[in-house]
C-alpha positions in Angstrom: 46.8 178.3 -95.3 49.1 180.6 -97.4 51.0 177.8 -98.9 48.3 176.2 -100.1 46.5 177.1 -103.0 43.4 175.8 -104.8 41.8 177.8 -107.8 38.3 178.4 -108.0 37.6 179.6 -111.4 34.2 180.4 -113.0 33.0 179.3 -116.6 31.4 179.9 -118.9 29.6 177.2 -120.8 28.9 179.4 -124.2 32.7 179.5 -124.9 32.7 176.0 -126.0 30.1 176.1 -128.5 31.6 178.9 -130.3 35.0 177.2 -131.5 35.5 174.2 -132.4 39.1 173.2 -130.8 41.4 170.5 -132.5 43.4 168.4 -130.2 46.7 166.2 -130.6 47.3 164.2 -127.9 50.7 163.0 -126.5 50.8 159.3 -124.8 54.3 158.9 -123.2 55.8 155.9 -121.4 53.9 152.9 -123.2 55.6 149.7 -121.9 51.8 147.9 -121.0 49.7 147.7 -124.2 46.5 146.6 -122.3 47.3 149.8 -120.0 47.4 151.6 -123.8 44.1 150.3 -124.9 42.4 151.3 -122.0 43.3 154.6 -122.6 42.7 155.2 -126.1 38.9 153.2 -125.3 38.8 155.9 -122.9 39.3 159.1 -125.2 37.7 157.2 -127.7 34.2 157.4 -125.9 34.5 160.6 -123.7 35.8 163.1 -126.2 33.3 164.8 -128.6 36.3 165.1 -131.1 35.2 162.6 -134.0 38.8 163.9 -135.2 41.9 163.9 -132.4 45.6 163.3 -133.8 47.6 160.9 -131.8 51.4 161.0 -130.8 52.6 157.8 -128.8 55.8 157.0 -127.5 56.5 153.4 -127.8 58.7 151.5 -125.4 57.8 148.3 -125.7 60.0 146.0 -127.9 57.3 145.1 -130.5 55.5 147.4 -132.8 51.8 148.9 -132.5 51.3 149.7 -136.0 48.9 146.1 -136.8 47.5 146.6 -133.5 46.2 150.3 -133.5 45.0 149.5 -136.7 41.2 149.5 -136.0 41.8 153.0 -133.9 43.1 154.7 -137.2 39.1 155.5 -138.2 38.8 157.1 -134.8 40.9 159.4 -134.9 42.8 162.1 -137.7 46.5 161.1 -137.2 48.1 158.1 -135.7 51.8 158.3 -135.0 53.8 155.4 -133.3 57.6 156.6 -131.8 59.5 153.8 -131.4 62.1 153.8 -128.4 65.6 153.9 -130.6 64.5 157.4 -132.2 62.3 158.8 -130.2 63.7 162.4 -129.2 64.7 163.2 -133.1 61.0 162.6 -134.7 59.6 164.0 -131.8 61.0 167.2 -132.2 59.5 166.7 -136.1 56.6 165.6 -135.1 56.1 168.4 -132.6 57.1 171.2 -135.0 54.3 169.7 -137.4 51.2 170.3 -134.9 49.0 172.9 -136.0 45.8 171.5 -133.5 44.5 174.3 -130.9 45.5 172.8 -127.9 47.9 169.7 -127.0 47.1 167.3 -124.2 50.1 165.7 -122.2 48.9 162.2 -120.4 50.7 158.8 -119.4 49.7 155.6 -120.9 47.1 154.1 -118.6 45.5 157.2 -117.8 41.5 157.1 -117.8 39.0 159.8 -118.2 36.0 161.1 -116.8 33.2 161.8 -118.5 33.4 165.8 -119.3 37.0 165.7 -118.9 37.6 167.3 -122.4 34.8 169.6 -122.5 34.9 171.0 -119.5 39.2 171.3 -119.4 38.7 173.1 -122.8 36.3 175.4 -120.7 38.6 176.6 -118.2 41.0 177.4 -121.4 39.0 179.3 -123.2 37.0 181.0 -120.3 40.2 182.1 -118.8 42.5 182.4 -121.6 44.8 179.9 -120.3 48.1 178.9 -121.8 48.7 176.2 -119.0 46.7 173.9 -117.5 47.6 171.3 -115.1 44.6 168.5 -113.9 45.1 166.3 -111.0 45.9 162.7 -111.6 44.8 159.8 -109.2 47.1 156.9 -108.4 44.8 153.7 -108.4 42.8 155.0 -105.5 40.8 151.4 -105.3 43.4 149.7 -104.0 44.6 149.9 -100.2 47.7 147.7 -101.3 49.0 150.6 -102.3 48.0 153.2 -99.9 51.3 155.1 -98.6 51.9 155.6 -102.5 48.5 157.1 -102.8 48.8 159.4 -99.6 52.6 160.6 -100.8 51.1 161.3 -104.2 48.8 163.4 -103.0 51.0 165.7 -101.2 53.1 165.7 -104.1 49.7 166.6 -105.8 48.4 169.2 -103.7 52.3 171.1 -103.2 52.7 170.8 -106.9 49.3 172.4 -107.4 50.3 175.4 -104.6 53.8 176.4 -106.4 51.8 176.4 -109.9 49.4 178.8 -108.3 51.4 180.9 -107.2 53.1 181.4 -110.2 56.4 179.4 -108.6 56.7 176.8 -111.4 57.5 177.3 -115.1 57.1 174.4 -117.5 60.5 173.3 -118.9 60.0 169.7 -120.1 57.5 168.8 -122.9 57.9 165.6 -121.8 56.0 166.2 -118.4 52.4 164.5 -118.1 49.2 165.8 -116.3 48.2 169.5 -118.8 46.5 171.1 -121.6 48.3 173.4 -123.6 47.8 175.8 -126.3 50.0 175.9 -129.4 51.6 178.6 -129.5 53.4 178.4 -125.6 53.8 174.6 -126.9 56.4 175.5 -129.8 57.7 178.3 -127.7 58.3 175.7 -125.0 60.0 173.3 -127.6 62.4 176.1 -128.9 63.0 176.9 -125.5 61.6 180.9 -126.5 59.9 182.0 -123.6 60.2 185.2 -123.0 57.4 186.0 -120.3 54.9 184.5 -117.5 52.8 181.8 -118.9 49.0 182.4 -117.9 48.4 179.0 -116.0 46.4 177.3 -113.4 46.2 174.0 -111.5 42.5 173.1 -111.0 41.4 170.4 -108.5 38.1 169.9 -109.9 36.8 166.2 -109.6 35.4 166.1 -113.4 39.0 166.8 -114.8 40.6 164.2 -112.2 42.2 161.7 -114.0 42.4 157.9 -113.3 45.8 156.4 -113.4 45.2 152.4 -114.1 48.7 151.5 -113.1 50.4 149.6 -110.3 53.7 151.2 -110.0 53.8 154.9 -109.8 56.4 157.4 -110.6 58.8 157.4 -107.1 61.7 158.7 -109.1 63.1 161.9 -107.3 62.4 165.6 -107.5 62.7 169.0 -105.2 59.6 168.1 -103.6 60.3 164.4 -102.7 63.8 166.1 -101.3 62.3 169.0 -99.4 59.9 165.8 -98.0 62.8 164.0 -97.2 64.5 166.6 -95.0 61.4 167.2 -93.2 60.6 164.1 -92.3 64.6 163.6 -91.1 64.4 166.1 -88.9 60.8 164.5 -87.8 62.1 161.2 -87.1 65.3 163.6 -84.5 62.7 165.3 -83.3 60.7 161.6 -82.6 63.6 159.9 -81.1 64.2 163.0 -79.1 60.9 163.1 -77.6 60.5 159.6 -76.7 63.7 159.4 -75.0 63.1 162.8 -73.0 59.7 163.9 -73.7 58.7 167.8 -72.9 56.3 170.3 -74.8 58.4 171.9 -77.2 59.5 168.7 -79.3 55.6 167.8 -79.3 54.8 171.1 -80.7 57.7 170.3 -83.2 56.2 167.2 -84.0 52.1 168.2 -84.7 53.5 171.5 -86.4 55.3 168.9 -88.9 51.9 166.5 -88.9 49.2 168.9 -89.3 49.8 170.9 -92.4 50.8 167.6 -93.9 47.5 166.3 -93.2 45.4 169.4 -94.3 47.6 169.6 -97.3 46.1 165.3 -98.4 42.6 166.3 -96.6 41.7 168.9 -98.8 43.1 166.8 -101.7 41.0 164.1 -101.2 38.1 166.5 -99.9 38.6 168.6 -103.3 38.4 165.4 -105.3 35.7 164.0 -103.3 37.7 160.9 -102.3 37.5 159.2 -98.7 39.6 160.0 -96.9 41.9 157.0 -95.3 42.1 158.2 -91.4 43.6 155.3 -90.0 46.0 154.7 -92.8 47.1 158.4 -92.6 48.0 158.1 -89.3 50.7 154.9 -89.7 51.6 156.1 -93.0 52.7 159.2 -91.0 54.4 157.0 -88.4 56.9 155.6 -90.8 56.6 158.0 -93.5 60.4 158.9 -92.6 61.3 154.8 -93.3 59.2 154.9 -96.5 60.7 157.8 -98.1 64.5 156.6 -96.9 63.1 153.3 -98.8 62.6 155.1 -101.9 66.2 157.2 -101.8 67.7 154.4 -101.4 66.2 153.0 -104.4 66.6 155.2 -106.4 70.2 154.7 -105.5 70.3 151.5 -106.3 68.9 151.8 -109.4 71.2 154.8 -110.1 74.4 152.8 -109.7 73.3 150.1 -111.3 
């Protein structure tokens, strides 16, 4: 399908051993300090960077500086941003990098194995500016299944409009990519003056683990073009049921059917199992779970 766009890019393995690429890495939305742990265990053994320079946004109500205190030997720079002045020293801080290449992630995120190497592959193969990796939402648990299923449309649209060169990176504050320094500042002073070269790759080695129960259900454009869709699905339902005839099926499978090629190939791309049974009621009373979330986010809104 048109819409839908996965990048198959070639490497080249000999890139990698020709530069030796610094790395900061940015750790954003640290309320769980076992979730943060976990995560800088995981960098800890799966990079090859005996030297990586840390940024991490605090929002707990304690600080981490005792704590992170055996990590300091592990890596080149360690620097805690507590909640009450975060935005001023991160614009500091940020102005101050001077590594190759910046890595974005959410505390709790876990690596796999050639995660760093083979992300600083496609960089450096491609000559990339921009690359997004695909993130999955605590995939072992079925409690949680309808999140997983509308993450990973959000997943594979958001990884069609990158593509296609429909999405430009506003927010340094935004997890899930690897950037390169210089569209990093230009990003910061809001100086960008042409297309960034960038790519979404759904490649299973640079999938990323998110160890986390509660995922991100806050809204966007794509939860509110997913919303009207499935509005005008739940019509078209009602309609049907009370006076069924061809055309509202049509309607109906034409609103089903890309939907479920769009989370197949995600999970297919990823090589995931793919939850049939669960797809099917999830796309039952997908119109009642994402009214669920809007009003929600409502709720939280006004209060």
């Amino acid at each position: 399908m048109w819409i839908f766009d996965f990048s198959n890019l070639q490497l080249n393995s000999k890139n990698i051993e020709k530069h030796k690429f610094s790395l900061t890495i940015l750790i954003h939305k640290i309320k769980d300090v076992d979730l943060l742990l976990k995560t800088l265990d995981s960098i800890q053994s799966k990079s090859s960077y005996e030297k990586i320079k840390l940024i991490l946004f605090n929002h707990t109500d304690s600080s981490l500086d005792q704590l992170l205190e055996g990590y300091k030997l592990s890596f080149n720079n360690l620097k805690v941003l507590n909640k009450y002045n975060q935005s001023d020293l991160f614009n500091i801080e940020a102005e101050k990098i001077e590594t190759d290449y910046i890595l974005s992630i959410e505390n709790g995120m876990i690596f796999n194995n050639n995660f760093f190497n083979k992300s600083l592959l496609y960089l450096s193969t491609h000559n990339l500016s921009l690359l997004f990796f695909p993130v999955q939402f605590n995939n072992h648990n079925k409690r949680y299944i309808f999140n997983q299923l509308f993450h990973s449309f959000k997943q594979s649209f958001f990884c069609s409009i990158v593509n296609k060169n429909m999405y430009a990176l506003k927010s340094l504050e935004k997890v899930g990519y690897f950037i390169n320094n210089d569209t990093f500042q230009s990003i910061l002073k809001d100086d960008i003056e042409k297309d960034i070269d960038q790519k979404f790759i759904m490649d299973r080695e640079l999938s990323v683990y998110q160890d986390n129960e509660k995922i991100d259900l806050s809204r966007d454009y794509i939860f509110d073009i997913l919303l009207l869709i499935n509005a005008l699905f739940f019509i078209k339902t009602v309609q049907y049921i009370s006076s069924p005839n061809l055309l509202l099926l049509i309607t109906i499978f034409v609103k089903i059917i890309p939907e479920l090629y769009f989370q197949y190939s995600y999970y297919n791309q990823l090589k995931i199992r793919f939850p049939k049974i669960e797809f099917l009621v999830y796309s039952i009373f997908q119109p009642l779970y994402l009214f669920i979330i809007w009003f929600s986010n409502i709720k939280v809104k006004n209060n």
